[in-house]
C-alpha positions in Angstrom: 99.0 -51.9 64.8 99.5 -53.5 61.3 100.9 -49.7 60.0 103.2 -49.7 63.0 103.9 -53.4 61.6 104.6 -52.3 58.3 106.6 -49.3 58.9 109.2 -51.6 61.2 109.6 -53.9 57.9 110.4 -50.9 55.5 112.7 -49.5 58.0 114.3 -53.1 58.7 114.6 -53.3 54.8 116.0 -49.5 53.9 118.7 -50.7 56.9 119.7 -53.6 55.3 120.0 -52.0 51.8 122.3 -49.2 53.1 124.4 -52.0 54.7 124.8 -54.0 51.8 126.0 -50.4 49.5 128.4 -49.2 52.3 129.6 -53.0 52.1 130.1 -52.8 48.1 131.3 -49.2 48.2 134.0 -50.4 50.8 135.2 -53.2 48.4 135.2 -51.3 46.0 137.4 -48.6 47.6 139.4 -50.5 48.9 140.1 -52.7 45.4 141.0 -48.9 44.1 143.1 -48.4 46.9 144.9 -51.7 47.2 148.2 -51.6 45.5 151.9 -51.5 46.2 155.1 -49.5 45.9 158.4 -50.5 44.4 161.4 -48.6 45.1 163.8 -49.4 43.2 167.9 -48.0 44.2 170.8 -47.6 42.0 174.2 -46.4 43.0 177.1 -44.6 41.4 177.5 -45.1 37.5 174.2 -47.3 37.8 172.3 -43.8 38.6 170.5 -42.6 35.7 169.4 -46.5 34.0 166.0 -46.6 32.3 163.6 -48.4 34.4 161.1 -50.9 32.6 157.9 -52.9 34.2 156.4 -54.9 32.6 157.7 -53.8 29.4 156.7 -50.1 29.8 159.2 -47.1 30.7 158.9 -45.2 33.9 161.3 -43.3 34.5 164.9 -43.1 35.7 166.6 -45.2 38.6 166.5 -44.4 41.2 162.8 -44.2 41.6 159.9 -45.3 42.8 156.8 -46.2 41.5 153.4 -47.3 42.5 152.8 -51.0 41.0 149.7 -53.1 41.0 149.6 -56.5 43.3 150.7 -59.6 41.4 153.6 -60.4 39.3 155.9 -57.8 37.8 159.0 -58.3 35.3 161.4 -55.5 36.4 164.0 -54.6 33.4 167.0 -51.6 34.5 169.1 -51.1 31.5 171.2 -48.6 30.7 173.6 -47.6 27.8 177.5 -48.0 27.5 177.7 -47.0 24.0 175.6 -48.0 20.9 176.3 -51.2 20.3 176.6 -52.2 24.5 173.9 -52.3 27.5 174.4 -52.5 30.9 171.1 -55.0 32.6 169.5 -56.1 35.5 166.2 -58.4 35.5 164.2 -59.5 38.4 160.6 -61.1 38.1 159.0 -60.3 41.3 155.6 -61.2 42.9 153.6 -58.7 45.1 150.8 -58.8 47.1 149.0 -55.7 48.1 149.6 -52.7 50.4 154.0 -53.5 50.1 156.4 -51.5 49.7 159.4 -54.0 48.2 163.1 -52.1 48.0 165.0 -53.6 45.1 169.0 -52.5 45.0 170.0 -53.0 41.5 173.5 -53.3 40.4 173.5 -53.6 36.6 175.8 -56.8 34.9 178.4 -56.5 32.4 178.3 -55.1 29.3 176.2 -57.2 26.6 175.3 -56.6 22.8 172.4 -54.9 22.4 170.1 -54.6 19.5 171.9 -52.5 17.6 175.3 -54.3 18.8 174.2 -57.7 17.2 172.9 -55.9 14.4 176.7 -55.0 13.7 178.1 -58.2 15.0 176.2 -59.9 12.0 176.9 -57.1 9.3 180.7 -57.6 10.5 180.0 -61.7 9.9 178.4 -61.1 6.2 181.4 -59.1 5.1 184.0 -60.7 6.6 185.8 -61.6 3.1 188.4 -61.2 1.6 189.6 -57.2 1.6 190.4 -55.6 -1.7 194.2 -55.7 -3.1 196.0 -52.6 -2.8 198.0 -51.4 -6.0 201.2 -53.4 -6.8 203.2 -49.9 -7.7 201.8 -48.9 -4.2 204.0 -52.0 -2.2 207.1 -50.9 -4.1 207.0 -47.3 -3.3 209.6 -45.6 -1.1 207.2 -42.7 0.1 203.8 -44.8 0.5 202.6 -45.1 4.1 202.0 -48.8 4.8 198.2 -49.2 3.6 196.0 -51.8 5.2 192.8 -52.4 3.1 190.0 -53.3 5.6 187.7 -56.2 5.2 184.3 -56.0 3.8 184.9 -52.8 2.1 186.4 -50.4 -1.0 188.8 -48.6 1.2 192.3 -48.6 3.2 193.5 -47.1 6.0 197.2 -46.2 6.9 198.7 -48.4 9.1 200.0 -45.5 11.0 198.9 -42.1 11.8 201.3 -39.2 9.7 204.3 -39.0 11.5 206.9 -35.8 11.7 209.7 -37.9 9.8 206.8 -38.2 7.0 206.0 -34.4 7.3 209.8 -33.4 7.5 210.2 -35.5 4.0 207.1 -33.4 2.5 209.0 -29.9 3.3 212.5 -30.8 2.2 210.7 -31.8 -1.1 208.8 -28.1 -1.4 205.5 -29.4 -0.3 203.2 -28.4 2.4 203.7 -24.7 2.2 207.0 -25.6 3.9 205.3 -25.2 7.2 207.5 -27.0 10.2 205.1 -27.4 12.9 206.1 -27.6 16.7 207.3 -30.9 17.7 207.1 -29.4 21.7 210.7 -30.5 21.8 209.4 -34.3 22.5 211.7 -35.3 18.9 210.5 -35.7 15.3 211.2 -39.3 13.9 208.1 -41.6 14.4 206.8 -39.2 16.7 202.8 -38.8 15.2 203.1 -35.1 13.7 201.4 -32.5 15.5 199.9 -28.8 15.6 199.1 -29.9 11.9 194.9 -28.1 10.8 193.0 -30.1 8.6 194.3 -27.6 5.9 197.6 -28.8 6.6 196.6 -32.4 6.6 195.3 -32.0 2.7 198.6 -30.1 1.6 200.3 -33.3 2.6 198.2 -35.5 0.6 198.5 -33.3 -2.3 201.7 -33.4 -1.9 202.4 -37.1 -1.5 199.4 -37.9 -4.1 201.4 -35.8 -6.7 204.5 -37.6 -5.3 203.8 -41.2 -5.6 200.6 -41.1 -7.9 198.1 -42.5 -5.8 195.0 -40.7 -4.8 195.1 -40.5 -0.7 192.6 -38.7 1.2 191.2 -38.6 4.9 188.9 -41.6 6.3 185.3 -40.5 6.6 183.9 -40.3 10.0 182.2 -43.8 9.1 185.1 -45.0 7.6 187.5 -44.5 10.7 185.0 -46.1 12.8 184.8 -49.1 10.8 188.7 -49.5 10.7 189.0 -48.7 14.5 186.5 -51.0 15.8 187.7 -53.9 13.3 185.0 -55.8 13.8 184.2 -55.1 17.6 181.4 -53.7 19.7 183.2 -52.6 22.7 183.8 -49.1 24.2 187.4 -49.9 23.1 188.7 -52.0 20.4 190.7 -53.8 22.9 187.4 -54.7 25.5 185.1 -52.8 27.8 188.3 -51.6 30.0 190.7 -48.6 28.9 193.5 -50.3 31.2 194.5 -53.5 32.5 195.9 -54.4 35.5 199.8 -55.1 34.8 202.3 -53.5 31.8 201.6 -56.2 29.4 197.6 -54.9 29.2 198.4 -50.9 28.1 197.0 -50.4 25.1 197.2 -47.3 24.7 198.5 -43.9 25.4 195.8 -41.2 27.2 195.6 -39.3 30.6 195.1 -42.9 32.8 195.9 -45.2 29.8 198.7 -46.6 32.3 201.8 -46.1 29.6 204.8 -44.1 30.6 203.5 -41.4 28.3 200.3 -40.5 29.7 199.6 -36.8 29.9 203.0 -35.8 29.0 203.7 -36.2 25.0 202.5 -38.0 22.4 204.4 -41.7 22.0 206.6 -43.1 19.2 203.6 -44.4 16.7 203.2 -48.2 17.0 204.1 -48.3 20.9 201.0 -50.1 21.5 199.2 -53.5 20.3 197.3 -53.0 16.9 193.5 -53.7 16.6 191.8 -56.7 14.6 192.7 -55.3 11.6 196.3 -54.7 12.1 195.6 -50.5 12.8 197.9 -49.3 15.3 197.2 -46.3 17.9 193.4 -45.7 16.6 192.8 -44.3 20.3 194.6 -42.2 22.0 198.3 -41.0 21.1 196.4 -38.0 18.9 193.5 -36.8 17.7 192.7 -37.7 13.8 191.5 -35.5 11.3 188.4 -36.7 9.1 187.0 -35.4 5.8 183.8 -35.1 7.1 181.8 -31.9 8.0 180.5 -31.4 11.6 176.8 -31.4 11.7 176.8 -30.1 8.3 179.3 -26.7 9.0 182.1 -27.9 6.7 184.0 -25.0 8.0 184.1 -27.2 11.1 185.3 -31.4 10.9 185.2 -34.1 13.3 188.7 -35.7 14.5 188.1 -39.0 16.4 190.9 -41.3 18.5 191.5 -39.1 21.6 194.8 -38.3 22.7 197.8 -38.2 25.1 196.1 -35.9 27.4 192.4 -36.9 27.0 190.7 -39.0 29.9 190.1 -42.8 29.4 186.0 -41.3 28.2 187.2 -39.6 25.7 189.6 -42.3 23.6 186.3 -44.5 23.3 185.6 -45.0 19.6 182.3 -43.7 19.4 183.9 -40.4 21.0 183.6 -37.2 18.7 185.4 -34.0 18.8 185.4 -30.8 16.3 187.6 -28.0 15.1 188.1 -25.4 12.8 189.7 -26.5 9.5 192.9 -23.6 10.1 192.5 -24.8 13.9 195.9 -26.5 15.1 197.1 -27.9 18.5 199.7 -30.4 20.4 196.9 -32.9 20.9 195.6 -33.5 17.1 197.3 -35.2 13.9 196.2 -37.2 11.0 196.1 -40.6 8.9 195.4 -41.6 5.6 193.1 -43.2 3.4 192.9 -44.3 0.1 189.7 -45.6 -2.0 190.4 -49.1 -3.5 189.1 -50.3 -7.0 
């Protein structure tokens, strides 16, 4: 009787034991298990934003994404151009075993890192520019030269126009080449079908003509001038058009003007930029001095043009060509190196 005793109390016990480790093993699962989803819904030009929890990348919106229960900081962001970000925020608290939609709709535009970076550089150098030369005001042939703050360089105030050209081949320069004007007129029309060949027999020409040493902006340099201080997809704001004839600013496919996509516009036609610049986007393209990726057979042009959609007169827009390549859409303007 006492065995039978005994037997019953190490069964009772073992029964008791496997109770209590099926009862941890089930809390335990089920802390492993316990957890939520976050889906998280962007629409239109908002597809494609980085998506941040917590401060750690996880992909690309739209997504979704399994999340631990408690509280979550929720950052989409995503890229205008390199000084500008698109945001949305959201601190969000979750308990477990919930799936939580979010619909995100990013804000305006705002300065990133990089954007107050150059907001501050602009600040620190906004001094006094350099003097052009005095012989330089009272020539007849200059181009109107606007010497850009915070800097050793000017830019022309104007990009090369076919009455500047014209005045280059009657005096025996630039190989007497007389590009097509596409019967749109000559005058301060911007000159066109000009290769970046073309453009430096016209500045050997006028440098030999006036004695001053011009030469085409540097990639860096052009950006400098257009943006004239700015952060902006545009030098005029975050918008290529405005809603009424007073806000065109400039001349493109969708720009608004009564130009767009049909011929380039008298040069000027438009408000200038902070620094005075006129027609730095669209109108034509712009020849620079510097080498594409490092193929100096190749250089970049920057500005956009008459015919190029509102994305591709953004300032931080880049284009390439041959140095013999020509065509209606491209042109030129000067710089000169200041002492």
């Amino acid at each position: 009787m006492k065995s039978v005793y005994i037997l019953f109390l190490l069964i009772a016990s073992l029964s008791v034991s496997a109770n209590a480790y099926a009862s941890r093993a089930m809390v335990s699962v089920n802390a492993y298990a316990g957890g939520s989803s976050l889906v998280i819904n962007c629409k239109g030009e908002d597809a494609g934003a980085e998506v941040f929890i917590n401060n750690e990348f996880k992909g690309e919106c739209p997504l979704e994404v399994k999340v631990s229960a408690g509280r979550l900081k929720l950052k989409v962001q995503k890229q205008v151009d390199p000084f500008n970000d698109r945001i949305f925020e959201q601190a969000i608290r979750l308990g477990d075993d919930v799936i939580k939609n979010i619909d995100v709709v990013l804000g305006e535009a705002q300065l990133n890192l990089k954007g107050k970076q150059q907001q501050a550089k602009v600040s620190a150098t906004d001094v006094k520019a350099k003097k052009l030369p005095e012989e330089n005001k009272k020539c007849l042939e200059c181009p109107e030269m606007v010497p850009i703050p915070g800097t050793n360089f000017a830019m022309a105030k104007y990009t090369v126009t076919f009455q500047d050209w014209d005045a280059c081949v009657v005096d025996g320069g630039c190989n007497g080449y007389r590009p097509s004007d596409k019967e749109w007129g000559h005058g301060k029309r911007p000159v066109i079908n000009v290769s970046w060949n073309d453009a430096q027999a016209y500045i050997q020409w006028l440098s030999n003509k006036t004695g001053n040493t011009y030469r085409l902006p540097t990639e860096e340099e052009w950006e400098i001038a257009a943006r004239a201080g700015t952060t902006t997809e545009y030098y005029w704001g975050i918008f290529a058009f405005g809603d009424s004839a007073s806000s065109i600013n400039a001349n493109c496919n969708g720009c608004g003007s009564k130009w767009d996509n049909k011929s380039t516009s008298p040069v000027g036609s438009f408000k200038p930029n902070g620094f005075g610049l006129y027609d730095m986007s669209g109108n034509v393209w712009q020849w620079t001095d510097s080498c594409w990726e490092g193929d100096c057979k190749q250089r970049v042009l920057r500005g956009g043009s008459w015919n190029d959609t509102t994305s591709n007169i953004r300032i931080a827009t880049r284009f390439k060509d041959d140095v013999d390549g020509y065509y209606h859409i491209s042109g030129f303007r000067l710089a000169m190196t200041l002492d």
